[in-house]
N, C-alpha and C positions, 0 to 999 in steps of 0.2 A: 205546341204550347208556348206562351207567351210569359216570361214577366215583369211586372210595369212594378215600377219601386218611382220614388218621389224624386232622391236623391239618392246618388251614386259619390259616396266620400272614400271611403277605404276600398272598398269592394267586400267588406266581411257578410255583410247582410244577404248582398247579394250572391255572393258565394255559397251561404247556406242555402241560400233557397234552391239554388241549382244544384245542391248533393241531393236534397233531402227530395226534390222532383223525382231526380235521375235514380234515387234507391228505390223510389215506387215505378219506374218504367216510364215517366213522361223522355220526351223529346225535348228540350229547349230548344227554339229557331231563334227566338228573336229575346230580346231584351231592352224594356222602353224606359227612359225614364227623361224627367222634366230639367233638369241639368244634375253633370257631372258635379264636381268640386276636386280641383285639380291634376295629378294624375298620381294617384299611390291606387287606384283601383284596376288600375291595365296591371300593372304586375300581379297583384294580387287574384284578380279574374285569368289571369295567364291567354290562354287561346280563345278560351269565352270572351273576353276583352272585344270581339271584333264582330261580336252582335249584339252591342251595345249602341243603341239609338238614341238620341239625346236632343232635345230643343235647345239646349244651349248649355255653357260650361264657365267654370267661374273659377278663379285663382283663389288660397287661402290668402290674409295677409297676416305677416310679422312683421315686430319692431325692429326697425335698422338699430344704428349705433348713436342715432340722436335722438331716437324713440319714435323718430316719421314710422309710420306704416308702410309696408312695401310690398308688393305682388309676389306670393310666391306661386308658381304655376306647379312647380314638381311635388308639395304638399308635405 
């Protein structure tokens, strides 16, 4: 079983899906989605984290101390 989500932000979405599979008896193998958004969803997917497949990945941004925007990659 596969599942393809759009974006990957926290990993909560994706989390559910993978309980709520795994209590009716699927298998997850893979996990596809069209980018990440930075990385608070590896923690949160724990070991599942590592069948996550992804087109591309993208940093939040936050206000520095001059009000610049700034890449946060850890989210």
């Amino acid at each position: 079983m596969a599942i393809v989500d759009d974006v990957i932000s926290t990993g909560a979405s994706t989390g559910a899906a993978l309980r709520l599979l795994r209590r009716v008896g699927a298998e997850v193998c893979v996990i596809g989605t069209l980018v990440t958004e930075a990385s608070l969803w590896k923690e949160a997917l724990g070991e599942d984290a590592a069948m996550v497949h992804a087109l591309g990945s993208i940093p939040v941004f936050r206000p520095d101390r001059s009000g610049a925007f700034v890449e946060d990659w850890v989210g």
